[in-house]
C-alpha positions as CSV (number, residue, x, y, z in Angstrom):
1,X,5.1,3.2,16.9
2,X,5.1,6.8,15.4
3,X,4.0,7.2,11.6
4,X,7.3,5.9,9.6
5,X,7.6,5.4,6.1
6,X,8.2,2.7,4.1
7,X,7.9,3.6,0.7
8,X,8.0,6.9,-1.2
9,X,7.8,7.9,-4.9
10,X,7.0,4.3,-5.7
11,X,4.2,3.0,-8.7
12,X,1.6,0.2,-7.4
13,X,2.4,-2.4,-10.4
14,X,0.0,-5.0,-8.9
15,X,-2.5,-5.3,-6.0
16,X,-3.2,-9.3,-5.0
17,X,-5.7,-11.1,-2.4
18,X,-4.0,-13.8,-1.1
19,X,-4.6,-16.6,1.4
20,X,-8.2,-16.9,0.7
21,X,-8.6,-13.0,0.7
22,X,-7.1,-12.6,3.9
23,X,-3.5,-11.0,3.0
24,X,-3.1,-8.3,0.3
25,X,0.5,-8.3,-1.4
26,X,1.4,-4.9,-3.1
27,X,4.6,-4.7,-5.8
28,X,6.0,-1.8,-6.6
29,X,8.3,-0.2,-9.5
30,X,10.8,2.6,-9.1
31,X,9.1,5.9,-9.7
32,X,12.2,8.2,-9.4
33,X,15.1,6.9,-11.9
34,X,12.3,6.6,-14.6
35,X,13.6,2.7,-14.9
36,X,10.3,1.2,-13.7
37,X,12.3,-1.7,-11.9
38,X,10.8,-3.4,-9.7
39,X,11.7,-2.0,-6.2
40,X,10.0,-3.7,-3.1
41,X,6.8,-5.5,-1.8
42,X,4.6,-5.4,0.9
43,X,2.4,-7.8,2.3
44,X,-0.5,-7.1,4.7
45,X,-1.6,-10.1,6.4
46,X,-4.9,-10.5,8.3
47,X,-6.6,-7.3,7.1
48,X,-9.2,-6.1,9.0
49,X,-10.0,-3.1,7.3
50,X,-9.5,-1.9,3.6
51,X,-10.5,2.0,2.8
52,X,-9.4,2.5,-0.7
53,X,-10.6,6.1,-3.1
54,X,-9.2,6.7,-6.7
55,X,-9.5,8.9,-8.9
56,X,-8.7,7.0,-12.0
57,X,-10.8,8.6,-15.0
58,X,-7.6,8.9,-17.4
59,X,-6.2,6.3,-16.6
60,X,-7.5,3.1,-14.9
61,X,-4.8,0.8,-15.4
62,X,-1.4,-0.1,-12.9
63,X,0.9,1.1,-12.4
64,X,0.0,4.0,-10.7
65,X,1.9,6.5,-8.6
66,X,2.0,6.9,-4.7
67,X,4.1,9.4,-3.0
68,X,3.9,8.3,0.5
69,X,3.4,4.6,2.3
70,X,3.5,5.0,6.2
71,X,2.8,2.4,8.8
72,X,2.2,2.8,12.3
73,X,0.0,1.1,15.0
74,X,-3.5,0.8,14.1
75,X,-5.9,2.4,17.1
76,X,-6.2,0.8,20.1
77,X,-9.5,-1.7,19.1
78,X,-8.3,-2.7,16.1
79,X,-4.3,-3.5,17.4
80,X,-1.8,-4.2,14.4
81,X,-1.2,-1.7,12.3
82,X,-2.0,1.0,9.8
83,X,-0.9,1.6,6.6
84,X,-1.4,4.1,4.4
85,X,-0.8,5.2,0.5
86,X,-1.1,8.7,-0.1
87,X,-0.8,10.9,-3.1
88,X,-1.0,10.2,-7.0
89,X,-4.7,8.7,-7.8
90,X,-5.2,6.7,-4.7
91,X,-5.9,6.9,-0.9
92,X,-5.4,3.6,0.2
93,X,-5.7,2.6,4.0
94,X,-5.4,-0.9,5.5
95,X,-5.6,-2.1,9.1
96,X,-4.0,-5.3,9.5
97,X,-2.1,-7.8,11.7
98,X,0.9,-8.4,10.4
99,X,3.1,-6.2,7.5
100,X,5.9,-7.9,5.6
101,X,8.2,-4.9,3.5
C-alpha cells in the first residue's frame, strides 16, 4: 500500500485508550469551513508503537490542528500499518494492526 491520506486540514478534538490501552480512537472537527463539526474518526487497534512530539507551549489544550493523516503499511517486522499526523503542533506516528476511518 502506497502512503494515502485519510484526513487533511482536520483538528484532533479528543485522543482515547481504549480496550485496556490497546486501541487508540481519534475524533476530529472540520478545520476548513471554520464550523468545528465533527468530521470523522479513526481507530487504531492493536498498537504496537506510539511516537508522538508537540509543541504545545501556547496552547496545550484540544483541539489542535493537523494538516496531513496518511496510512500505509508499517515495515516489514512490524506488519499492519503506519499512520501518521503531520503538521500544526503534533507529529504523531502509530504502528498498528488494524485502522478503522
Amino acid at each position: 500500500m502506497e502512503k494515502t491520506y485519510i484526513f487533511q486540514n482536520v483538528n484532533i478534538d479528543s485522543m482515547n485508550f481504549t480496550n485496556n490501552r490497546n486501541d487508540i480512537m481519534f475524533e476530529f472537527l472540520d478545520s476548513l469551513a471554520g464550523s468545528g463539526q465533527p468530521c470523522g474518526t479513526l481507530l487504531c487497534s492493536d498498537v504496537i508503537s506510539l511516537t508522538m512530539t508537540t509543541n504545545l507551549d501556547d496552547d496545550p489544550f484540544f483541539p489542535q490542528f493537523i494538516c496531513d493523516i496518511s496510512i500505509e503499511n508499517a515495515p516489514d517486522n512490524y506488519g499492519g500499518h503506519l499512520i501518521t499526523f503531520e503538521g500544526g503542533s503534533y507529529y504523531i506516528s502509530i504502528i498498528c494492526k488494524t485502522v478503522l476511518y
